[in-house]
N, C-alpha and C positions, 0 to 999 in steps of 0.2 A: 526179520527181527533177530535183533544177537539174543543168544540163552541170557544175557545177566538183564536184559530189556525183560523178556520172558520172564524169569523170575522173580524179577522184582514185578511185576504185575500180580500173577500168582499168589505172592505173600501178600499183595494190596487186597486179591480181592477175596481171600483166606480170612483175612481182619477184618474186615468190611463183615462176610458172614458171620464173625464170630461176636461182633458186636452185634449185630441183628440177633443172634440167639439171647445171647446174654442177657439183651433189653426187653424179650419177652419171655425169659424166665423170670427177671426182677421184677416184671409187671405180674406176673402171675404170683410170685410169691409176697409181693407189695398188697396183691387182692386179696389172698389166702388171710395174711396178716389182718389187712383190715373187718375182714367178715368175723376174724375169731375175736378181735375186739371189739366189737360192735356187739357180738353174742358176749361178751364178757362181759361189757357194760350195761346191756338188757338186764341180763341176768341177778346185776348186783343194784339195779333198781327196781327191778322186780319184787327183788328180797328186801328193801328196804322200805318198801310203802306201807305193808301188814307192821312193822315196827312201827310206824308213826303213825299210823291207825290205832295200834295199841296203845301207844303213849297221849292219845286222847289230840292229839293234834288235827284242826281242821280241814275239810281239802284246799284253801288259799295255803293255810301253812304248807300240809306235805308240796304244794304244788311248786309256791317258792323255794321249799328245801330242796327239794330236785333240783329245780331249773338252776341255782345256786351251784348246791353241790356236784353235780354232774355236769353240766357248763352244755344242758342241750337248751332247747327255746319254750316256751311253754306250752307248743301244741304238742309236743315233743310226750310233758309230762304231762300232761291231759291225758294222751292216748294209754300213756304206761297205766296210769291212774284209773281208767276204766275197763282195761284188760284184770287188774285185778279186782277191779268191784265187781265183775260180769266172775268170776272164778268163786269169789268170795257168794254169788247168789243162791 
């Protein structure tokens, strides 16, 4: 094998590893991201059910204003919605 054969393998399979790392760092940091939104999004539904509890609204409403405002499904806001009434006991 001539050295420029040699080296151009070399760089091929240099690139090769370095896109193998790269794609599972962006997958870790793609997971990272989504777990802190997902915790962001809890959090600011969380906070949001005691306000429309306060504002006299019933659980169909708060349960549509979720599902609405936050674009999750409605077992979604059921569950939100009895985590805080189990708090709220």
């Amino acid at each position: 094998m001539e050295a420029k054969e040699w080296v151009a393998r070399e760089v091929a399979r240099v690139r090769t590893d370095s896109l193998a790392e790269g794609r599972e760092e962006g997958r870790e940091e793609g997971l990272s991201i989504g777990r802190r939104d997902d915790m962001t999004l809890a959090l600011a539904i969380l906070n949001d059910i005691p306000k429309l509890i306060a504002a006299n609204k019933t659980h169909e409403e708060i349960i549509t204003t979720l599902v609405a405002k936050y674009n999750i499904d409605q077992d979604q806001a059921e569950s939100y919605y009895e985590q805080v009434m189990a708090l709220r006991a």
